[in-house]
N, CA and C atoms as a LAMMPS dump frame, in Angstrom:
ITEM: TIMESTEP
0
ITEM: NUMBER OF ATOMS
387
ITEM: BOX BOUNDS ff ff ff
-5.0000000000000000e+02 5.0000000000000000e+02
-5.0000000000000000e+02 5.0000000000000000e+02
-5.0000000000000000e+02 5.0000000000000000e+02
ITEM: ATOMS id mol type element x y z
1 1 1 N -30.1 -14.874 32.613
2 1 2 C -29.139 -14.68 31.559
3 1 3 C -28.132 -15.821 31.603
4 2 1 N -27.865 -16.089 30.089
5 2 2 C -26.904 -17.893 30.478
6 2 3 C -25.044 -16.787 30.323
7 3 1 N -24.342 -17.563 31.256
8 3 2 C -23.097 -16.86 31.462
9 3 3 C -22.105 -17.931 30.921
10 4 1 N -21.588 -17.543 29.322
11 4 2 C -20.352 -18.296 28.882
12 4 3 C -19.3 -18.564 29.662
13 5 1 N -19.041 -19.995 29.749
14 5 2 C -18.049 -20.241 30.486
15 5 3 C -17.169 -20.644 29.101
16 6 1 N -16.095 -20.125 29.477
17 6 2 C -14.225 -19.614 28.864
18 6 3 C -13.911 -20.441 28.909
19 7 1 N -13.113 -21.811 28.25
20 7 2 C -12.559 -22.479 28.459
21 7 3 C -11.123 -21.769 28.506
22 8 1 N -10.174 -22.061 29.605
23 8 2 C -8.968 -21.49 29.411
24 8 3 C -7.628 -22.272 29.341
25 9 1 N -7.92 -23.448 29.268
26 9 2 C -6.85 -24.326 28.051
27 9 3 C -6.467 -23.643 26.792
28 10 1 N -5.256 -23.53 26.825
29 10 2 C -4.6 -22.687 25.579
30 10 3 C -5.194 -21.081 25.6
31 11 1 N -5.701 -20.624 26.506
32 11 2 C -6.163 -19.156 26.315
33 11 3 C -4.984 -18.055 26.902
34 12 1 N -4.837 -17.037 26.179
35 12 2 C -3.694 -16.252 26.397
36 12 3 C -4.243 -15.471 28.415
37 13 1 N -3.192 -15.947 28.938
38 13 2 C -2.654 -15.175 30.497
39 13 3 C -2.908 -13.839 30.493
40 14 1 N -3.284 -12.848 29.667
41 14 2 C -2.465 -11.752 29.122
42 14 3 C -4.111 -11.117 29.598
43 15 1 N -3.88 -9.249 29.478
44 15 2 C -4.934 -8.984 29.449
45 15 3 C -4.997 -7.739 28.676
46 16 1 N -6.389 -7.258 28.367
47 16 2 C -6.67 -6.469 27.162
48 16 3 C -6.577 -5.261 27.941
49 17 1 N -6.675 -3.954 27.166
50 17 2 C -6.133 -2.421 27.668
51 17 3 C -7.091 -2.202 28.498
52 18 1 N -8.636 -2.755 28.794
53 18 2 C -9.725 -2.264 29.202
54 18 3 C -9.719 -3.117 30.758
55 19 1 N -8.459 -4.223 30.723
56 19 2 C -8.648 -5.065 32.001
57 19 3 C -9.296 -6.464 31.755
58 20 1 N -10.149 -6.769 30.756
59 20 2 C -10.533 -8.138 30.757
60 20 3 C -9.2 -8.936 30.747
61 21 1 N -10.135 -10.125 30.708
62 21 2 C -8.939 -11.17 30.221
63 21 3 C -9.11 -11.562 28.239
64 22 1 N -8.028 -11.733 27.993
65 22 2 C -7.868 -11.697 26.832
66 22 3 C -8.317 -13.097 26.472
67 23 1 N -9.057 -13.411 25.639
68 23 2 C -9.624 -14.398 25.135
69 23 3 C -8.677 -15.604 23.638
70 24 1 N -7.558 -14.672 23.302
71 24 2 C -6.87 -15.213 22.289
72 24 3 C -6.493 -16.556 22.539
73 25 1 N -6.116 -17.59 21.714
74 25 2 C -5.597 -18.581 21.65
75 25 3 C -3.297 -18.604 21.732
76 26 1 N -3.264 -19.626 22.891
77 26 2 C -2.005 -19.661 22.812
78 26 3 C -1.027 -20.413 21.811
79 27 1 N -0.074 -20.009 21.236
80 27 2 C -0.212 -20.758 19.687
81 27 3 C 1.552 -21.205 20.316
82 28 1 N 1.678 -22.754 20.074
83 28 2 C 2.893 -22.873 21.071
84 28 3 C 2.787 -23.078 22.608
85 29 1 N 4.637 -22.985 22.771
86 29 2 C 4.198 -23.05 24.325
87 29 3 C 4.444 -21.702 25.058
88 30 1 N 4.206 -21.684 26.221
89 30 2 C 3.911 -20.39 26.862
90 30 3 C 2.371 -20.367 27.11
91 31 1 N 2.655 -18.944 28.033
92 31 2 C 0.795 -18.741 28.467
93 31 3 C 0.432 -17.739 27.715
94 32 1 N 1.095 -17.108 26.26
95 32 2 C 0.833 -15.326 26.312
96 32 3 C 0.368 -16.094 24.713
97 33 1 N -0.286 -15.052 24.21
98 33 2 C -0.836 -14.792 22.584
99 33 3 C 0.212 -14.04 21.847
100 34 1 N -0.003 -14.027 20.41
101 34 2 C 0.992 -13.704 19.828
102 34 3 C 1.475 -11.992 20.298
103 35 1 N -0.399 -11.591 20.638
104 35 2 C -0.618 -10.346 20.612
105 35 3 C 0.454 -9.581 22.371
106 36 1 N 0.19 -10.739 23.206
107 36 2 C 0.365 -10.223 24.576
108 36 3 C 2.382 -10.583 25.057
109 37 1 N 2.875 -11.912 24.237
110 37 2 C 4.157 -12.32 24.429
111 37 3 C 5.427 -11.031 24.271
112 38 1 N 5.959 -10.985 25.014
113 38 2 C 6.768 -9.877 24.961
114 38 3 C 7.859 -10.299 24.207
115 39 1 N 8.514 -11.464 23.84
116 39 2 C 9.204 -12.363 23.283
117 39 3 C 8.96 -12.112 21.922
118 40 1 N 8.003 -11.586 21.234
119 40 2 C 7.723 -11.959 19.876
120 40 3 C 7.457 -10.361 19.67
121 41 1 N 7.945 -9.224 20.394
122 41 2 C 7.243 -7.784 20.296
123 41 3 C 8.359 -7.353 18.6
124 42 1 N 9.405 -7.802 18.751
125 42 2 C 10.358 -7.173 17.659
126 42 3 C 9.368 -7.773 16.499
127 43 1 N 8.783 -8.96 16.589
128 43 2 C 7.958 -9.2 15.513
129 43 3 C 6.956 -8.79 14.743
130 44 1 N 6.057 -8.502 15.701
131 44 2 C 5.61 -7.421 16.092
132 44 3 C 5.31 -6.217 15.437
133 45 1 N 6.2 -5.576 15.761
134 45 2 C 6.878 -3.943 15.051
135 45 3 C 6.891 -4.137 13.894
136 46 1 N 7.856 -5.369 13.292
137 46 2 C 8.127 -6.024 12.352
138 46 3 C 6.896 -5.86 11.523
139 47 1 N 6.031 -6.828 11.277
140 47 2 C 4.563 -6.671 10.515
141 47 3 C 4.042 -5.561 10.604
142 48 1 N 4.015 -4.858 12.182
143 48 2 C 3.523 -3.324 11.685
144 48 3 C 3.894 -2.675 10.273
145 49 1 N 4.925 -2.505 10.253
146 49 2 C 5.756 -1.411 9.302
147 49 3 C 5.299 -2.37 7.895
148 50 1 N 5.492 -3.457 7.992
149 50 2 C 5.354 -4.125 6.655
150 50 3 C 3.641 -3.611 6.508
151 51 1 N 2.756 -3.798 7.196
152 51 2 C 1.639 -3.601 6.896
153 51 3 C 1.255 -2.152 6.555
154 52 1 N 1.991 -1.301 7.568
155 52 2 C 1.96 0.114 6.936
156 52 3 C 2.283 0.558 5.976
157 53 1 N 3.7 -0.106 5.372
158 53 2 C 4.237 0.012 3.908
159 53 3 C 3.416 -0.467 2.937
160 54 1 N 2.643 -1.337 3.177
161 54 2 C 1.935 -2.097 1.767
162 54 3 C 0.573 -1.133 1.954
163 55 1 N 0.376 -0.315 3.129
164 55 2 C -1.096 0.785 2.801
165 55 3 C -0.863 2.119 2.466
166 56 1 N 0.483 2.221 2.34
167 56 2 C 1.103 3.437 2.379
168 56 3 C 0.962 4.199 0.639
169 57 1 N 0.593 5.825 0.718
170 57 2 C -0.206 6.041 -0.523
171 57 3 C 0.765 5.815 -1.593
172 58 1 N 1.887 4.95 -1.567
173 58 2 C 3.197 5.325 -2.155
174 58 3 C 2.93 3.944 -3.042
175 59 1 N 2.918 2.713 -1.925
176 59 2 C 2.566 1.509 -2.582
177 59 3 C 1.117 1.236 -3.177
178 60 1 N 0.586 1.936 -3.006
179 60 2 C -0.907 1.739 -3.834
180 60 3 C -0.568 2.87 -5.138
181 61 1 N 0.305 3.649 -4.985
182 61 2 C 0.297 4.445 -6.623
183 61 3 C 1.569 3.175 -7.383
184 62 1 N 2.31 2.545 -6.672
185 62 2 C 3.229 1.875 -7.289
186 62 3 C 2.569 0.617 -8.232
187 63 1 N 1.106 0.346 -7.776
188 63 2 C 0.471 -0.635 -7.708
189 63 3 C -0.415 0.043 -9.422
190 64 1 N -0.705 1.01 -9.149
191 64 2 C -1.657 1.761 -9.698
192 64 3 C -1.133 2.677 -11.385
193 65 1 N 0.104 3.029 -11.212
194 65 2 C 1.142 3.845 -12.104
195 65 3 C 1.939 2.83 -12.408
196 66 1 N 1.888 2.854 -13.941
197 66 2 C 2.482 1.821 -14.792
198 66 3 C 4.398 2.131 -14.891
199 67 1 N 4.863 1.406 -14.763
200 67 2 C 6.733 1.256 -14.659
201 67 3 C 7.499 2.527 -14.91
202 68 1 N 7.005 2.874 -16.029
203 68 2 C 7.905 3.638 -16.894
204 68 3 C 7.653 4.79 -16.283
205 69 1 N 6.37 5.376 -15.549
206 69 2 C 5.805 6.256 -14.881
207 69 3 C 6.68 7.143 -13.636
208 70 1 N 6.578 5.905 -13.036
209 70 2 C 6.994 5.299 -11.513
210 70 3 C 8.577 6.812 -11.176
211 71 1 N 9.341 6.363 -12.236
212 71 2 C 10.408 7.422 -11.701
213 71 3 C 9.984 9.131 -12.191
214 72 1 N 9.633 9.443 -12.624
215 72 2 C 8.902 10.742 -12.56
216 72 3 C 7.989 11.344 -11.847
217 73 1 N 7.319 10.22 -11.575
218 73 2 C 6.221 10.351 -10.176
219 73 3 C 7.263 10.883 -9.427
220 74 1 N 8.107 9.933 -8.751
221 74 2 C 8.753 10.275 -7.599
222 74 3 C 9.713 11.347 -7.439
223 75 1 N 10.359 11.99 -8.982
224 75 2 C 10.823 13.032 -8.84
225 75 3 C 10.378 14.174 -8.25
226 76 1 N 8.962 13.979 -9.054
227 76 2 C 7.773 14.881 -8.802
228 76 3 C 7.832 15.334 -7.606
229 77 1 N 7.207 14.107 -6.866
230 77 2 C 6.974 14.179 -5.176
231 77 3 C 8.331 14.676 -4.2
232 78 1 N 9.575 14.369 -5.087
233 78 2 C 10.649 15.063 -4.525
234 78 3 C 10.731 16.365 -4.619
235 79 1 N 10.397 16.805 -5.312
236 79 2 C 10.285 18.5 -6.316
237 79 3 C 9.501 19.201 -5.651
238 80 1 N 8.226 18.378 -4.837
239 80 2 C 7.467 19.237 -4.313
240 80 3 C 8.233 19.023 -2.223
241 81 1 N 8.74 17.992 -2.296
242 81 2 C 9.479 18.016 -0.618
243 81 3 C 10.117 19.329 -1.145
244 82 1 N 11.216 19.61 -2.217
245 82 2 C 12.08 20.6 -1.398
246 82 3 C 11.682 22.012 -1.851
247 83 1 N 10.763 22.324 -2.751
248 83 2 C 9.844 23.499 -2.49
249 83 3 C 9.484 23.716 -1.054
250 84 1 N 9.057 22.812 -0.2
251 84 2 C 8.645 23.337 0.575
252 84 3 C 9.572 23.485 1.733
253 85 1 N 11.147 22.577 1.495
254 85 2 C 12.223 22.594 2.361
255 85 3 C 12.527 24.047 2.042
256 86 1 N 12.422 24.58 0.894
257 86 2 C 12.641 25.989 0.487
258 86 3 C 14.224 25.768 -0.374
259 87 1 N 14.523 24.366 -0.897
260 87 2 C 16.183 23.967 -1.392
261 87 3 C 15.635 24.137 -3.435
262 88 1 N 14.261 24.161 -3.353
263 88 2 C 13.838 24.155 -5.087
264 88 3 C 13.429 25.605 -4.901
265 89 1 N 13.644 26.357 -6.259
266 89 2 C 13.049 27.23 -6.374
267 89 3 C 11.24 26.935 -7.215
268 90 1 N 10.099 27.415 -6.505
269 90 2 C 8.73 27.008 -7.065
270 90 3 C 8.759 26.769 -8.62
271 91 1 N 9.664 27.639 -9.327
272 91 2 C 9.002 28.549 -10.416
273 91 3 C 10.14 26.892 -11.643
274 92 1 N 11.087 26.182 -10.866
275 92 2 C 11.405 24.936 -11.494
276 92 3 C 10.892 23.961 -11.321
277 93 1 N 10.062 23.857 -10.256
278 93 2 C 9.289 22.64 -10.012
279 93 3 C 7.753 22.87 -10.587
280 94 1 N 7.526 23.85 -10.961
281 94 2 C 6.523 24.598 -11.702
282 94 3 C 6.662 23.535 -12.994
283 95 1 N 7.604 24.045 -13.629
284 95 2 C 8.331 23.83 -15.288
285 95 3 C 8.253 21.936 -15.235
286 96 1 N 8.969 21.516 -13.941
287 96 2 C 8.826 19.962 -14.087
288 96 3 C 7.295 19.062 -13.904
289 97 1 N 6.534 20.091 -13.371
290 97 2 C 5.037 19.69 -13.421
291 97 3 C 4.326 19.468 -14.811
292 98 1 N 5.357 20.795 -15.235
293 98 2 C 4.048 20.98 -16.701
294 98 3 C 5.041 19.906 -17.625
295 99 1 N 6.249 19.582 -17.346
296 99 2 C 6.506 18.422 -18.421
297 99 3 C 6.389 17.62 -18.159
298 100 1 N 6.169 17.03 -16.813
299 100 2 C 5.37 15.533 -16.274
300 100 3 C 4.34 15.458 -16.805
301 101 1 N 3.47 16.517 -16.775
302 101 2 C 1.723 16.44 -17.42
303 101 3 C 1.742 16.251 -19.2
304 102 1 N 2.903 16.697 -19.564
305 102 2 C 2.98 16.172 -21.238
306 102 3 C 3.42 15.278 -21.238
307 103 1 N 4.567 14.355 -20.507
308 103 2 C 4.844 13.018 -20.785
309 103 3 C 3.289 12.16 -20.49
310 104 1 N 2.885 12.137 -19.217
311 104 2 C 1.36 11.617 -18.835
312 104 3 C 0.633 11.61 -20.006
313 105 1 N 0.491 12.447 -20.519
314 105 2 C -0.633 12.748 -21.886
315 105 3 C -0.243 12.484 -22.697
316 106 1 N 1.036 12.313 -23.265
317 106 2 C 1.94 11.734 -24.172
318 106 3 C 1.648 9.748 -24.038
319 107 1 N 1.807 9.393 -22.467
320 107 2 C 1.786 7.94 -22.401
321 107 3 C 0.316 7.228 -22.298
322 108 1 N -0.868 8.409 -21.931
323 108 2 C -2.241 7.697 -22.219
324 108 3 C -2.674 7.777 -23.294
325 109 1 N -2.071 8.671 -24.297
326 109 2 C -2.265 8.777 -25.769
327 109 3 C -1.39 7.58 -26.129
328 110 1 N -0.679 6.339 -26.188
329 110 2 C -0.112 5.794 -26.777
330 110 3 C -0.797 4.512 -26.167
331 111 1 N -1.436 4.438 -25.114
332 111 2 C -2.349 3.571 -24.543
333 111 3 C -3.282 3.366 -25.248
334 112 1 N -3.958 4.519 -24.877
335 112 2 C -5.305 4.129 -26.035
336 112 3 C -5.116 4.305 -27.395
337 113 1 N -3.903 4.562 -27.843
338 113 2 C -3.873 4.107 -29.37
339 113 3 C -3.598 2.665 -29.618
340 114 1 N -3.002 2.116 -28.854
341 114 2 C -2.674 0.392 -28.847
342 114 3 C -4.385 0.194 -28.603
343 115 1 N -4.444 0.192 -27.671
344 115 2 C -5.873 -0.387 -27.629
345 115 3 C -6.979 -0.335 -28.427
346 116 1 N -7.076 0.904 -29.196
347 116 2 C -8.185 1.337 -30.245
348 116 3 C -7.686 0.263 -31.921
349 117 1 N -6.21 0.003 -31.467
350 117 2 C -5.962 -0.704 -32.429
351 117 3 C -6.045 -2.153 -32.456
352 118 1 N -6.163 -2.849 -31.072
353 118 2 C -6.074 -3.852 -30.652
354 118 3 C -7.965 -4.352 -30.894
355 119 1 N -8.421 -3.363 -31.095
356 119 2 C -10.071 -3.839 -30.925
357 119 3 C -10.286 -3.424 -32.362
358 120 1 N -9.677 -2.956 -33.301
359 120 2 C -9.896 -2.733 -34.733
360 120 3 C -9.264 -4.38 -34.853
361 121 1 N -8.293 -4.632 -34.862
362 121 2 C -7.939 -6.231 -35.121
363 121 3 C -9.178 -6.862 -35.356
364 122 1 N -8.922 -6.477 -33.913
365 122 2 C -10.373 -7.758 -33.287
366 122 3 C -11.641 -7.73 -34.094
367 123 1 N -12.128 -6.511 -33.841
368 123 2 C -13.238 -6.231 -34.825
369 123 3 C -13.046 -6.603 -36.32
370 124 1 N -12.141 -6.764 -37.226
371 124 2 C -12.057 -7.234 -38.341
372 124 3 C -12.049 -8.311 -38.2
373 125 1 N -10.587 -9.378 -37.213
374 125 2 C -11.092 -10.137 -37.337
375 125 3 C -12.6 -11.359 -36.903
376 126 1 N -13.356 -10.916 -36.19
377 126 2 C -14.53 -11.29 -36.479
378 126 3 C -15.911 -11.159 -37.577
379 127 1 N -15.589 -9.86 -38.316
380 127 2 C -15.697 -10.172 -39.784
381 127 3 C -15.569 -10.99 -40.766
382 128 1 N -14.279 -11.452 -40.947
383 128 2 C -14.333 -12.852 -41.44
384 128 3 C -14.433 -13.618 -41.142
385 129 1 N -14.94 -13.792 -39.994
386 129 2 C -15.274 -15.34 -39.81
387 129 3 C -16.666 -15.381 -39.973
């Protein structure tokens, strides 16, 4: 069996949870990886949270639910926290569901009326030409 030899110029000092040696590249000076430097841990944390925030189901509906949406959504989702804090009574957050679901149906009905109109244009105008 041929046995890789490691070059360990620039290879992180540091070692992985299982005990190897960590194979990362040292970026800078020091012996540690970005991953192993204790110096750079607030950083760290730092990108965690940013990375958790940008997967978080909050930023993918922000991504997903058009502007005007956006603050009713979140009432919504407030309406249903304090139902269950027990500070809403059900039977009002009930009432704000069913008028969220008519604004919703109210704003994809005005969607696809732009659009059904936007392709009647269109469709005519390629008629005359």
């Amino acid at each position: 069996m041929t046995e890789v030899i490691r070059s360990t110029a620039n290879r992180c000092a540091g070692q992985r949870k299982d005990g190897t040696p960590c194979d990362a590249a040292v970026m800078g000076a020091g012996t540690l990886c970005y991953a192993h430097d204790p110096a750079r841990a607030a950083e760290r944390d730092q990108a965690r949270r940013k990375g958790g925030e940008n997967s978080a189901t909050r930023a993918r509906l922000d991504r997903l639910v058009p502007a005007t949406l956006r603050g009713m959504i979140a009432d919504l989702l407030e309406a249903m926290s304090d139902v269950r804090a027990g500070t809403l009574d059900p039977r009002q957050a009930s009432a704000l569901a069913a008028l969220g679901g008519v604004v919703t149906r109210a704003y994809s009905v005005g969607i696809l009326e732009s659009r059904i109109e936007a392709l009647e244009q269109q469709q005519e105008g390629s008629k005359s030409t």
